[in-house]
Backbone atoms as SQL, in Angstrom:
CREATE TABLE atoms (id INTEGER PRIMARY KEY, chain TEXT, resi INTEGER, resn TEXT, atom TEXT, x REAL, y REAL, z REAL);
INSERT INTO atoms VALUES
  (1, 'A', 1, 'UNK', 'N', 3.168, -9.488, -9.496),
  (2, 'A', 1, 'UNK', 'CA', 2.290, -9.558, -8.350),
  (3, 'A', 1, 'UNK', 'C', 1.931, -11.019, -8.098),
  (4, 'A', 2, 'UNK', 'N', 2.296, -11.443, -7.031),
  (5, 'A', 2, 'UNK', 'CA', 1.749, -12.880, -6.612),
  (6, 'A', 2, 'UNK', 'C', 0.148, -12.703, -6.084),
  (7, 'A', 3, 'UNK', 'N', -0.244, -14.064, -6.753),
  (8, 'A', 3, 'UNK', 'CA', -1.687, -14.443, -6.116),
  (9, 'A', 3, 'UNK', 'C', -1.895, -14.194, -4.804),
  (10, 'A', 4, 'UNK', 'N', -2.937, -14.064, -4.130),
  (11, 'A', 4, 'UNK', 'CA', -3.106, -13.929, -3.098),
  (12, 'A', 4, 'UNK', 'C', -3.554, -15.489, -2.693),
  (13, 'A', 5, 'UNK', 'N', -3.455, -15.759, -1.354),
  (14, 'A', 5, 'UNK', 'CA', -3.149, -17.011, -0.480),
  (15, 'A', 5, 'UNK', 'C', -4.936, -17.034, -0.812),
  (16, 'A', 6, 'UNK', 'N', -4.943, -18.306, 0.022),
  (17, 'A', 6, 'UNK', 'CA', -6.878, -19.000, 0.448),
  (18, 'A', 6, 'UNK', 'C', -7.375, -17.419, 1.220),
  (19, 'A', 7, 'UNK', 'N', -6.689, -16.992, 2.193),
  (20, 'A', 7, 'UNK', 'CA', -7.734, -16.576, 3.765),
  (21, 'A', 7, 'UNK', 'C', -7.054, -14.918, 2.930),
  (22, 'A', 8, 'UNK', 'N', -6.177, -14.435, 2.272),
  (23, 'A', 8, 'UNK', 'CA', -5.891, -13.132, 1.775),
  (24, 'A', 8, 'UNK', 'C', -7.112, -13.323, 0.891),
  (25, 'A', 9, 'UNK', 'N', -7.479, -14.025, -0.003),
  (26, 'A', 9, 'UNK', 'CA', -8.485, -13.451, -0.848),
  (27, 'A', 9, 'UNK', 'C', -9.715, -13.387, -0.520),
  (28, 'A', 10, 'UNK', 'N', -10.234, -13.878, 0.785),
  (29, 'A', 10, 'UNK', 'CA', -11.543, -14.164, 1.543),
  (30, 'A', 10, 'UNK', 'C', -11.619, -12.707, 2.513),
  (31, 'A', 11, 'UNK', 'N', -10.449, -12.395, 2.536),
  (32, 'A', 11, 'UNK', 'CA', -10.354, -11.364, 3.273),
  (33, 'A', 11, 'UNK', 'C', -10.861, -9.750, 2.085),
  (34, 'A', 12, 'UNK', 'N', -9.725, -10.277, 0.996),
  (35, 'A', 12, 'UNK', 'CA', -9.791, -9.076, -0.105),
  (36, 'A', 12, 'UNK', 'C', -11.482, -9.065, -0.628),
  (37, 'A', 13, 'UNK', 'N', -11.952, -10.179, -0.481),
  (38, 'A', 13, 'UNK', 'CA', -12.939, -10.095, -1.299),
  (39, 'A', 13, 'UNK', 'C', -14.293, -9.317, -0.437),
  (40, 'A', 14, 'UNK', 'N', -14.207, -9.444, 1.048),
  (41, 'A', 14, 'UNK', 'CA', -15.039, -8.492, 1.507),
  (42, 'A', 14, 'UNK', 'C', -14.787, -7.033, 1.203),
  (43, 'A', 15, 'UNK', 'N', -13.635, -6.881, 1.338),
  (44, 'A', 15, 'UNK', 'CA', -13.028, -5.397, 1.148),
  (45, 'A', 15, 'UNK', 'C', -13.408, -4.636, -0.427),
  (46, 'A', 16, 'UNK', 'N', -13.555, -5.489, -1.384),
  (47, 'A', 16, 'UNK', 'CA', -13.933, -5.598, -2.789),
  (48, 'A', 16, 'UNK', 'C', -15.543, -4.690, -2.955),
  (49, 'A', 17, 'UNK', 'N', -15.976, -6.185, -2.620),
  (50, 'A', 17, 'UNK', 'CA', -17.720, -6.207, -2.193),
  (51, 'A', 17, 'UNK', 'C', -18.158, -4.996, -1.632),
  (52, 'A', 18, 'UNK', 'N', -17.374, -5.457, -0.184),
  (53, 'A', 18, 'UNK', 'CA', -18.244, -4.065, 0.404),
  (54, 'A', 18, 'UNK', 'C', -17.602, -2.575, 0.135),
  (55, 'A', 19, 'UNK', 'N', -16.972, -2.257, -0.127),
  (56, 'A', 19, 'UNK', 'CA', -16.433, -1.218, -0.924),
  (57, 'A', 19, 'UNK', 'C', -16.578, -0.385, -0.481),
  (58, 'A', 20, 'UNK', 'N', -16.101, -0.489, 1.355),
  (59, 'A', 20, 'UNK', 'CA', -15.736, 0.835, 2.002),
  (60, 'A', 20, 'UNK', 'C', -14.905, 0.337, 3.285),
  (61, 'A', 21, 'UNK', 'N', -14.587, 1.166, 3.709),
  (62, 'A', 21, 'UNK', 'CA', -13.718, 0.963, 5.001),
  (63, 'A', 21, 'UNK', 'C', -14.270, -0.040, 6.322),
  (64, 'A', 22, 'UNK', 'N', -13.347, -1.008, 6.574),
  (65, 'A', 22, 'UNK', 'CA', -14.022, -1.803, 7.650),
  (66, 'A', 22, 'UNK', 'C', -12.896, -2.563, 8.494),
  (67, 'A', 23, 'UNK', 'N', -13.648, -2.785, 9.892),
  (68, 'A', 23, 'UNK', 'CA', -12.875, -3.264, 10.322),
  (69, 'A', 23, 'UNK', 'C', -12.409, -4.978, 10.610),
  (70, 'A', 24, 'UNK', 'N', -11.497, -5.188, 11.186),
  (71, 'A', 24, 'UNK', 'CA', -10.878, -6.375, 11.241),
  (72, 'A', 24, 'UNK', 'C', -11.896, -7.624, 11.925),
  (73, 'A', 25, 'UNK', 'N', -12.450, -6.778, 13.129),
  (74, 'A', 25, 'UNK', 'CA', -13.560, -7.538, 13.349),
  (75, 'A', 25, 'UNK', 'C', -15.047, -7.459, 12.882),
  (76, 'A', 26, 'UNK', 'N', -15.162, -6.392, 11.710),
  (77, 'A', 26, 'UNK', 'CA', -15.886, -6.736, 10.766),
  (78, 'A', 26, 'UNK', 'C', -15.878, -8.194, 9.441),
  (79, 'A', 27, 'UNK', 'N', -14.536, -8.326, 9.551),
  (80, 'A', 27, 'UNK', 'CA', -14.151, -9.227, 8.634),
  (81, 'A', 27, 'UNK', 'C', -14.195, -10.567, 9.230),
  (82, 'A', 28, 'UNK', 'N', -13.483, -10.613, 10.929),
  (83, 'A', 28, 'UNK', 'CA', -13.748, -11.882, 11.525),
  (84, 'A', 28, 'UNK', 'C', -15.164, -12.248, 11.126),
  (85, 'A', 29, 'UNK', 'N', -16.015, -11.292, 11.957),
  (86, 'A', 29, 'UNK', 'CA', -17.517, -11.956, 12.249),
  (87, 'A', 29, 'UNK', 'C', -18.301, -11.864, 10.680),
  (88, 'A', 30, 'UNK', 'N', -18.083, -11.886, 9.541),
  (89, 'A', 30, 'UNK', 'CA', -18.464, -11.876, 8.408),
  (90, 'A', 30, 'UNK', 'C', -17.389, -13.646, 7.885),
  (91, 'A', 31, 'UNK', 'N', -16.258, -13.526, 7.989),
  (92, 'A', 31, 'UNK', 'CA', -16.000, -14.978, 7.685),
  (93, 'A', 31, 'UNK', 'C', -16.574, -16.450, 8.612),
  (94, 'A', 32, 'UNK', 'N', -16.699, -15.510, 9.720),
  (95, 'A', 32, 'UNK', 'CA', -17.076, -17.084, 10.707),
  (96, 'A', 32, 'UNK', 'C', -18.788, -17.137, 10.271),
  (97, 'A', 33, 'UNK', 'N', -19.324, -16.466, 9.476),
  (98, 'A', 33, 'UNK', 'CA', -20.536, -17.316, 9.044),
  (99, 'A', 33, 'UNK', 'C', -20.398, -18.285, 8.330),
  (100, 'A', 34, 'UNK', 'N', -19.221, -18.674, 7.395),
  (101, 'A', 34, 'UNK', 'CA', -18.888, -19.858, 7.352),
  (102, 'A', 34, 'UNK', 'C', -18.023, -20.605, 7.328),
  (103, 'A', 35, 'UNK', 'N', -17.241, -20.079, 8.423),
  (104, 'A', 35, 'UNK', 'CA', -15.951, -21.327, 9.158),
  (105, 'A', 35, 'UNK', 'C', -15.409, -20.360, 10.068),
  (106, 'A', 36, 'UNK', 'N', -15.229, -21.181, 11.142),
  (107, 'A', 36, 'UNK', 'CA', -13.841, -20.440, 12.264),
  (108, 'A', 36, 'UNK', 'C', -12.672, -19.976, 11.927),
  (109, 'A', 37, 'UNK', 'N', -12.355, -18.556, 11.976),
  (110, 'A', 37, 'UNK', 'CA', -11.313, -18.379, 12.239),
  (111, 'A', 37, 'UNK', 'C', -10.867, -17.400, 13.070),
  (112, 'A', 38, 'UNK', 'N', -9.644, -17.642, 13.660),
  (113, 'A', 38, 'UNK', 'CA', -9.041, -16.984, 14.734),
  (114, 'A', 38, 'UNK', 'C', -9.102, -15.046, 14.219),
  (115, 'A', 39, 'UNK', 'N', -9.464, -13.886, 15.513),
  (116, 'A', 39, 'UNK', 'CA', -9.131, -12.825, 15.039),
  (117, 'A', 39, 'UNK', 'C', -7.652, -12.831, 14.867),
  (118, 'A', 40, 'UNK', 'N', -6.621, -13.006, 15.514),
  (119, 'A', 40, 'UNK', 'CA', -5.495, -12.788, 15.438),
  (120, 'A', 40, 'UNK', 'C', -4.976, -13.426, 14.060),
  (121, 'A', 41, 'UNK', 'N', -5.184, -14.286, 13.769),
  (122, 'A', 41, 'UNK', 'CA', -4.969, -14.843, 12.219),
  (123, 'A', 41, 'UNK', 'C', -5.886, -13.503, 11.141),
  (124, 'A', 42, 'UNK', 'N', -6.950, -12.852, 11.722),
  (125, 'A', 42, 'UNK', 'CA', -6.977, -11.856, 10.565),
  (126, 'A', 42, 'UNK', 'C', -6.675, -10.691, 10.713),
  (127, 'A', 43, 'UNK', 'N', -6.035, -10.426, 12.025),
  (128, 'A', 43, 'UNK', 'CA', -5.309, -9.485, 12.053),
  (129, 'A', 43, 'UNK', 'C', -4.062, -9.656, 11.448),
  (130, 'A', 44, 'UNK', 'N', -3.033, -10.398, 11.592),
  (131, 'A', 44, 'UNK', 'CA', -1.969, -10.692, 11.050),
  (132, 'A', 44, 'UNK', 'C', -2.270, -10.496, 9.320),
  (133, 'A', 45, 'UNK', 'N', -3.203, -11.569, 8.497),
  (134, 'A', 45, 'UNK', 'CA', -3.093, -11.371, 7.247),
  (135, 'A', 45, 'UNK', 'C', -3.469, -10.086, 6.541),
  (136, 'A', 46, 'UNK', 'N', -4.494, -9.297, 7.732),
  (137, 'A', 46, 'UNK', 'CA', -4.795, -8.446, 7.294),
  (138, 'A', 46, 'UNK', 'C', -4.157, -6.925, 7.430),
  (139, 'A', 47, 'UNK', 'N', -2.753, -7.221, 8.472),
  (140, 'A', 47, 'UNK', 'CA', -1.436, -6.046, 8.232),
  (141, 'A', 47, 'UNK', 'C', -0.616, -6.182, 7.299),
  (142, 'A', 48, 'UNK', 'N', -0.862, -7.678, 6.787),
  (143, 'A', 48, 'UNK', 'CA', 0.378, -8.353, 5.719),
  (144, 'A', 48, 'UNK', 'C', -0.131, -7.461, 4.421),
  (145, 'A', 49, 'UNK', 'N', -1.638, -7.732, 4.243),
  (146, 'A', 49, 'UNK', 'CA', -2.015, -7.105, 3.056),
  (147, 'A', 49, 'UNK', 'C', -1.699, -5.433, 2.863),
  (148, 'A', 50, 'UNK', 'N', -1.838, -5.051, 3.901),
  (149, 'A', 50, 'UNK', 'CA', -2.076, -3.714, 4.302),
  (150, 'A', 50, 'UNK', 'C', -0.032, -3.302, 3.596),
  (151, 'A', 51, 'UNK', 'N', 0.699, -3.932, 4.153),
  (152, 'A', 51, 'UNK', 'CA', 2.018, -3.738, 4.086),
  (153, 'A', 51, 'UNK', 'C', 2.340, -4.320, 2.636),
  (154, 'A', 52, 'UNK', 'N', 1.774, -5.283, 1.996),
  (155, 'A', 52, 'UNK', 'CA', 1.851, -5.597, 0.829),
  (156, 'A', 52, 'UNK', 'C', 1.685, -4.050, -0.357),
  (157, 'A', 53, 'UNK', 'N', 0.176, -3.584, 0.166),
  (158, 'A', 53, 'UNK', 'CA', -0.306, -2.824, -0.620),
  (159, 'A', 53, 'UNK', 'C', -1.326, -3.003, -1.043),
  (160, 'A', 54, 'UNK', 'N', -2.300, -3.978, -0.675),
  (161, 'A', 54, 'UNK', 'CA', -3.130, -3.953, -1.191),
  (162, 'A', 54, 'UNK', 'C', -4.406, -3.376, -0.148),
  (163, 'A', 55, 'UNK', 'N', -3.980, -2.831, 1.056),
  (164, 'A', 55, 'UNK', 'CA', -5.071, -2.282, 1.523),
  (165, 'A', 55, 'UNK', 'C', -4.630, -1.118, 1.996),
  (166, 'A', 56, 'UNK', 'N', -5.527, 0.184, 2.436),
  (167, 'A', 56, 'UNK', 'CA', -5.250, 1.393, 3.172),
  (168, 'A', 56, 'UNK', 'C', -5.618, 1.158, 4.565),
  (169, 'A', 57, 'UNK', 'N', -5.494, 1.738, 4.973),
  (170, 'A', 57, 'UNK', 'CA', -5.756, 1.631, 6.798),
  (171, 'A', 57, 'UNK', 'C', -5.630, 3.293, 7.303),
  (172, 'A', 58, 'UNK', 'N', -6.493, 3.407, 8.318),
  (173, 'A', 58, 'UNK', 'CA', -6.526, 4.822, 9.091),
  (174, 'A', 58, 'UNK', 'C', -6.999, 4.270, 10.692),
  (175, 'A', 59, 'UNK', 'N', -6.413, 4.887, 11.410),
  (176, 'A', 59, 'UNK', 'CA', -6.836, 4.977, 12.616),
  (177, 'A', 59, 'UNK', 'C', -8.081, 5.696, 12.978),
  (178, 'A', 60, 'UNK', 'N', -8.908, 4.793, 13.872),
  (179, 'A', 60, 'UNK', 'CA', -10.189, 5.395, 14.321),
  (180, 'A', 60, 'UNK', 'C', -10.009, 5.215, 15.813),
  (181, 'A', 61, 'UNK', 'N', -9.642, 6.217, 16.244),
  (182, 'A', 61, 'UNK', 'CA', -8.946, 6.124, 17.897),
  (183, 'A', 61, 'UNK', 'C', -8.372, 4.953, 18.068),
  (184, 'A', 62, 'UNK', 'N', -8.280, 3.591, 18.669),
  (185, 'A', 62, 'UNK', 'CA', -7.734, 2.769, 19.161),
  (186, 'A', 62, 'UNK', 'C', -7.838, 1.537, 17.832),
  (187, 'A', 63, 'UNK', 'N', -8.725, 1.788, 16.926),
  (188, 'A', 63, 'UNK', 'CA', -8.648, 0.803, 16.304),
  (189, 'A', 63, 'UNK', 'C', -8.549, 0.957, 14.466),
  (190, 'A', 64, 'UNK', 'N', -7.821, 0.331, 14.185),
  (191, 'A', 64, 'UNK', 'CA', -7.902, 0.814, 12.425),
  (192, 'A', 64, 'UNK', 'C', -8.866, 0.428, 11.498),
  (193, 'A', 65, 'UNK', 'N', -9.336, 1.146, 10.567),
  (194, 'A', 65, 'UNK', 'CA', -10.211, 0.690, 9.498),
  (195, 'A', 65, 'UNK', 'C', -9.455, 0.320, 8.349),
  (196, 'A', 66, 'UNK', 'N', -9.545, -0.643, 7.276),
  (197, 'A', 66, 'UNK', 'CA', -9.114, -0.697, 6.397),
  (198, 'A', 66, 'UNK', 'C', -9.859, -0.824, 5.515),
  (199, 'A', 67, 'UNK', 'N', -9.534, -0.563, 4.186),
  (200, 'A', 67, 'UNK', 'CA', -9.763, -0.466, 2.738),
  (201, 'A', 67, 'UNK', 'C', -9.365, -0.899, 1.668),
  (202, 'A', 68, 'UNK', 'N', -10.072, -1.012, 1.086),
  (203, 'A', 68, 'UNK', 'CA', -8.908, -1.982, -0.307),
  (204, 'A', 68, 'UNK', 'C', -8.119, -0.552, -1.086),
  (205, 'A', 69, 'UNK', 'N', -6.699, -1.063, -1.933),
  (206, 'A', 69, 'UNK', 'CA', -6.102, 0.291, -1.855),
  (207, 'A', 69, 'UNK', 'C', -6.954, -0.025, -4.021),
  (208, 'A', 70, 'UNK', 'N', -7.136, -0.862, -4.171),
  (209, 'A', 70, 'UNK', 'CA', -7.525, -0.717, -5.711),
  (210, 'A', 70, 'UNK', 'C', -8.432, -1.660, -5.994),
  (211, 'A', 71, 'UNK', 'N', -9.315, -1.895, -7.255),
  (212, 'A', 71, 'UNK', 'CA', -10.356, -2.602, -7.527),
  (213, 'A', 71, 'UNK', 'C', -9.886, -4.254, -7.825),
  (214, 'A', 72, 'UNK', 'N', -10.889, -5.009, -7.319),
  (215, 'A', 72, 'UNK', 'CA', -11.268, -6.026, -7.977),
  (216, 'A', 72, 'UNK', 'C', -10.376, -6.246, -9.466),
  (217, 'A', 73, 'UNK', 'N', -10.985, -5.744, -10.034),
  (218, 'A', 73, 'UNK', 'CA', -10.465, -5.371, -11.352),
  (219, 'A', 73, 'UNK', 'C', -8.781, -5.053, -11.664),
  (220, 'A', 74, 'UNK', 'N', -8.216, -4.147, -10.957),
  (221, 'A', 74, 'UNK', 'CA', -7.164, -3.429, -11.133),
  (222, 'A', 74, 'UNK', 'C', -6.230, -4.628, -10.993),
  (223, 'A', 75, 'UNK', 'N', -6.314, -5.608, -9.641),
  (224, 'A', 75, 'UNK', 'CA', -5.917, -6.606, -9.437),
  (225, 'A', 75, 'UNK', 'C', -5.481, -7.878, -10.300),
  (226, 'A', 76, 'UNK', 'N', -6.952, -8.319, -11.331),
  (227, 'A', 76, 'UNK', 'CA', -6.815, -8.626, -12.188),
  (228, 'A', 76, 'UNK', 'C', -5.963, -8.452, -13.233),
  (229, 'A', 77, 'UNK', 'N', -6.228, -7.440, -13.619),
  (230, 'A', 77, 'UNK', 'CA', -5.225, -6.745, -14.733),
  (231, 'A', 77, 'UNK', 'C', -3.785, -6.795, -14.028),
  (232, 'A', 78, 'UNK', 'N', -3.381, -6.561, -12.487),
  (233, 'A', 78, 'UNK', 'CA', -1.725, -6.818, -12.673),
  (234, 'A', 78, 'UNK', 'C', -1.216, -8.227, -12.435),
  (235, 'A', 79, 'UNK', 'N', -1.914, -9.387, -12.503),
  (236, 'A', 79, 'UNK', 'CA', -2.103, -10.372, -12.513),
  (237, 'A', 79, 'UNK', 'C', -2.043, -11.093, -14.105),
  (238, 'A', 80, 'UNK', 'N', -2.741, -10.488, -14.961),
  (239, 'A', 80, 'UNK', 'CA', -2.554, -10.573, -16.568),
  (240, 'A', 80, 'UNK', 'C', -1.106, -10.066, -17.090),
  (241, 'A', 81, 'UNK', 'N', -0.942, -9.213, -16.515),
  (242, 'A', 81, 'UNK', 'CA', 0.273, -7.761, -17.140),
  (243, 'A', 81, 'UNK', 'C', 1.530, -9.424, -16.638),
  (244, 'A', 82, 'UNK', 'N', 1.369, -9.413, -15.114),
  (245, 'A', 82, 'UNK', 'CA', 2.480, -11.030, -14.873),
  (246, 'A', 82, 'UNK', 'C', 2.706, -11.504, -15.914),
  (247, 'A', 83, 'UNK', 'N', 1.374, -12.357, -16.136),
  (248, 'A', 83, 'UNK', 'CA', 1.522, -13.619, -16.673),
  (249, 'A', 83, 'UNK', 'C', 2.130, -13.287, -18.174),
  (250, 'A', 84, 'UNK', 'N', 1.949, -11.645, -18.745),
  (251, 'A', 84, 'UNK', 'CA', 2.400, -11.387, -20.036),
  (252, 'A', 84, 'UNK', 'C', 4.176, -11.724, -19.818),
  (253, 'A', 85, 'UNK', 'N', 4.137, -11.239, -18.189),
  (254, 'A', 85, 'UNK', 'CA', 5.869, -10.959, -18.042),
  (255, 'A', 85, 'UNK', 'C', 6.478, -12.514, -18.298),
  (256, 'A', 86, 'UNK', 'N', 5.856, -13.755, -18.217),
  (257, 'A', 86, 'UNK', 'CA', 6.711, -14.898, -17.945),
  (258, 'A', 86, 'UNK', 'C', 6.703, -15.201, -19.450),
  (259, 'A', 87, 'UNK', 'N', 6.551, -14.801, -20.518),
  (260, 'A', 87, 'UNK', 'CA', 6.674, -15.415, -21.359),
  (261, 'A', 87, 'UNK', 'C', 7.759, -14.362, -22.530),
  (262, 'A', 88, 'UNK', 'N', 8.312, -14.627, -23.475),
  (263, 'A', 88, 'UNK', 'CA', 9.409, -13.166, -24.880),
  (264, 'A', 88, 'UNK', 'C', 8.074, -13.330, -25.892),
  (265, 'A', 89, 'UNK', 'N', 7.147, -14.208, -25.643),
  (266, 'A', 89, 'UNK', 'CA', 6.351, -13.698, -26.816),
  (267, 'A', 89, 'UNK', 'C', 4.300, -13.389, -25.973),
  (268, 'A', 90, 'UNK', 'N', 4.713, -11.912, -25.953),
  (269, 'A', 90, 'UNK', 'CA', 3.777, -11.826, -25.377),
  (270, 'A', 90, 'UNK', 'C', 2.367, -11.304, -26.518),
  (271, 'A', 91, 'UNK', 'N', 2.662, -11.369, -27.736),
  (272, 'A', 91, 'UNK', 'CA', 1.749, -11.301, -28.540),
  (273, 'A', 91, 'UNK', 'C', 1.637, -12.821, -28.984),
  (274, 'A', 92, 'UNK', 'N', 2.095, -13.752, -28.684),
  (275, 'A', 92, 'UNK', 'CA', 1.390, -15.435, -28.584),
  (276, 'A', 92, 'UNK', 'C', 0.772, -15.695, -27.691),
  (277, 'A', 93, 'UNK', 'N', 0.919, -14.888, -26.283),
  (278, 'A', 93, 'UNK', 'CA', 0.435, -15.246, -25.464),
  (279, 'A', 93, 'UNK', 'C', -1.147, -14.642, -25.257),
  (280, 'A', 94, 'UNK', 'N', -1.311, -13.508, -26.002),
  (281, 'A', 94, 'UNK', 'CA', -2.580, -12.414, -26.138),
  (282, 'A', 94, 'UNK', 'C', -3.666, -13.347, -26.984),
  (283, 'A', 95, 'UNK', 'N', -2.876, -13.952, -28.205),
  (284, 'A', 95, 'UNK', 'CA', -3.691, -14.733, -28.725),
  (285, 'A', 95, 'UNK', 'C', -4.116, -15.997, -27.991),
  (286, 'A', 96, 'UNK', 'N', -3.667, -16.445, -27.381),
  (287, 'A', 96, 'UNK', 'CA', -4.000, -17.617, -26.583),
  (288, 'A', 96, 'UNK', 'C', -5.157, -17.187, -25.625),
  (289, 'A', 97, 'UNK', 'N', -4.623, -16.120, -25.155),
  (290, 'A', 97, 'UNK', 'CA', -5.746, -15.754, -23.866),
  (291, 'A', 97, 'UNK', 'C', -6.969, -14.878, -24.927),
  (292, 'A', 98, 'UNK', 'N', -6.906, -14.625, -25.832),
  (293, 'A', 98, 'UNK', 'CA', -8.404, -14.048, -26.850),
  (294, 'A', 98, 'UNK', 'C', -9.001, -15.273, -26.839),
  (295, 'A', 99, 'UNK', 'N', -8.178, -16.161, -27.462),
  (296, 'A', 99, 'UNK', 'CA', -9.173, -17.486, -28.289),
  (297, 'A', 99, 'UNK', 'C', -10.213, -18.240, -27.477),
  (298, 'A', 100, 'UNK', 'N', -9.424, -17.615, -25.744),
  (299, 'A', 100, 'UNK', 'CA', -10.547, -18.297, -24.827),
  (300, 'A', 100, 'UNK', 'C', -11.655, -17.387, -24.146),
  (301, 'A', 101, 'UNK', 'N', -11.602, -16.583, -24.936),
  (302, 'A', 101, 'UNK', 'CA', -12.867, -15.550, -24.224),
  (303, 'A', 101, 'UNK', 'C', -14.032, -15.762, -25.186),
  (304, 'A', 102, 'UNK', 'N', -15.428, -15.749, -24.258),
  (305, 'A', 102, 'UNK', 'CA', -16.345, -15.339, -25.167),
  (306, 'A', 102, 'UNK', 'C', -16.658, -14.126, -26.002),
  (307, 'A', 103, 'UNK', 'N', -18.064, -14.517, -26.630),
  (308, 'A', 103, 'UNK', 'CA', -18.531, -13.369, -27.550),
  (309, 'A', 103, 'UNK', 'C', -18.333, -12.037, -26.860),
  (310, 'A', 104, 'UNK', 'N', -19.184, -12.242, -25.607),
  (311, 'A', 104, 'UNK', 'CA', -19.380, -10.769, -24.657),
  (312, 'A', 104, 'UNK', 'C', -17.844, -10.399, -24.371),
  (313, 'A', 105, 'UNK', 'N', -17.163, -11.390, -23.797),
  (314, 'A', 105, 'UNK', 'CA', -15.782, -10.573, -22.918),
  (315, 'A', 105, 'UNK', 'C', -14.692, -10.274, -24.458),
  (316, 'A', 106, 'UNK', 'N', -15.167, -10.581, -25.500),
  (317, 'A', 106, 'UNK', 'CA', -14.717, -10.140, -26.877),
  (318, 'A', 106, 'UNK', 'C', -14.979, -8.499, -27.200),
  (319, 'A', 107, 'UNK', 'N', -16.292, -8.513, -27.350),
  (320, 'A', 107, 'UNK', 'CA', -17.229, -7.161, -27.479),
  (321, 'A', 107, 'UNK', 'C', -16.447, -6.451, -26.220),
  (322, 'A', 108, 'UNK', 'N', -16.505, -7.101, -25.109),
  (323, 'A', 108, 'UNK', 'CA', -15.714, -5.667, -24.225),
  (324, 'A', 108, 'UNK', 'C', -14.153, -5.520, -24.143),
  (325, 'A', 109, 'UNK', 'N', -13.697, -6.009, -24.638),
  (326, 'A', 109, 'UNK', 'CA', -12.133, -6.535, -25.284),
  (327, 'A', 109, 'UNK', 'C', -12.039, -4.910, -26.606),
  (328, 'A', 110, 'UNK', 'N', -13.021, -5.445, -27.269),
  (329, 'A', 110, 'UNK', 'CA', -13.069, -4.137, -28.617),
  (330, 'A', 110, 'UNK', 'C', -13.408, -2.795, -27.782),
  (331, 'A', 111, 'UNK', 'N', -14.421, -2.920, -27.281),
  (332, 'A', 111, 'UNK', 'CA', -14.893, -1.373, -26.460),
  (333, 'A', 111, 'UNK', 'C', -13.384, -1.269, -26.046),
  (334, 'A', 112, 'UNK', 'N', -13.201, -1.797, -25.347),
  (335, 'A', 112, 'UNK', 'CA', -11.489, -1.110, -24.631),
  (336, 'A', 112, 'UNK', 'C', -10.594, -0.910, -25.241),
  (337, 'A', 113, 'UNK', 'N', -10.181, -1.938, -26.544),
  (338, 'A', 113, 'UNK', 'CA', -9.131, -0.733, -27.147),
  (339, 'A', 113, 'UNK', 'C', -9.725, 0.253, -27.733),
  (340, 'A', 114, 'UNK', 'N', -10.781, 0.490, -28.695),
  (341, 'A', 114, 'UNK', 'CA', -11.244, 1.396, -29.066),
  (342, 'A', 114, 'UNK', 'C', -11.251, 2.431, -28.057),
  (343, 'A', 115, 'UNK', 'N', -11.774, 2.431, -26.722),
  (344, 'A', 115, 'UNK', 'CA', -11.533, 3.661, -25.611),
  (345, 'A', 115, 'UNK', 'C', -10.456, 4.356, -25.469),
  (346, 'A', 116, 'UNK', 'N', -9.652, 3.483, -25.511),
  (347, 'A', 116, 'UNK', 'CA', -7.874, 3.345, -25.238),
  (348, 'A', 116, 'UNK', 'C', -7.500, 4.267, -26.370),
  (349, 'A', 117, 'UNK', 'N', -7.845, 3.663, -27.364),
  (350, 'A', 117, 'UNK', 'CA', -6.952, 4.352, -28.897),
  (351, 'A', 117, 'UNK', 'C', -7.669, 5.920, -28.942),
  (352, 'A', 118, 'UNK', 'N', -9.120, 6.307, -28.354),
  (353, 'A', 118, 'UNK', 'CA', -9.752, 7.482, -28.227),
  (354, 'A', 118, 'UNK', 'C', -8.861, 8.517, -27.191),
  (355, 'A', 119, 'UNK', 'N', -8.462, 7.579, -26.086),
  (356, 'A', 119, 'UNK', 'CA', -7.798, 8.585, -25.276),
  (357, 'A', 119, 'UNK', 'C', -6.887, 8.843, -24.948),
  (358, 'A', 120, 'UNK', 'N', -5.921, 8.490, -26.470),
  (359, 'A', 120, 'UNK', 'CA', -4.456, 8.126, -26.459),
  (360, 'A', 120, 'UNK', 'C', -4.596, 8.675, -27.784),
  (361, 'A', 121, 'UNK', 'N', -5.288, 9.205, -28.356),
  (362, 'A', 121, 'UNK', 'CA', -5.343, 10.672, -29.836),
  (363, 'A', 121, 'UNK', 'C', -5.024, 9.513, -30.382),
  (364, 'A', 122, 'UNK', 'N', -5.509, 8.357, -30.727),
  (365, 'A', 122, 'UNK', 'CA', -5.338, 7.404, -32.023),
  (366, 'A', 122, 'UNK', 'C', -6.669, 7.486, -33.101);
């Protein structure tokens, strides 16, 4: 999964946040509180995403709503799962990315495999 561009993630990140269906010129007039940008520029990025996959869309008579199609989060994680892909040693690479987490994102590091190994009969 490639990163998302500057104006895709300004876009994703309302869709995140507000965490329900909205529209395109919901998103214009929510970014131009702080900077101009064209609707047609978020219409465009925002069919790209849509066709990418990362958003849902439904028609509301003449105009579509969209949605994010997965979390904040989920994103993240196929973004990690990548970066495991560019490397043959992806248990060097786990350690690298532990050694830089804190105490807390440690502690929730353990909660999760422990969850994992619970709901996978380990």
């Amino acid at each position: 999964m490639r990163r998302l561009g500057e104006l895709e993630a300004e876009i994703m990140d309302r869709f995140w946040r507000w965490n329900r269906p909205a529209t395109v010129r919901e998103v214009v007039d929510d970014i131009q509180r702080d900077r101009n940008v064209a609707y047609t520029t978020v219409t465009t990025v925002t069919t790209i995403l849509f066709h990418k996959g990362h958003l849902t869309r439904t028609r509301d008579g003449r105009i579509w709503s969209y949605q994010a199609a997965a979390t904040r989060e989920a994103y993240a994680a196929a973004l990690m799962e990548d970066g495991l892909e560019a490397t043959d040693d992806r248990k060097g690479a786990l350690v690298h990315f532990v050694e830089n987490l804190d105490e807390e994102e440690i502690a929730a590091l353990r909660t999760a495999l422990r969850n994992v190994g619970r709901r996978d009969g380990a």
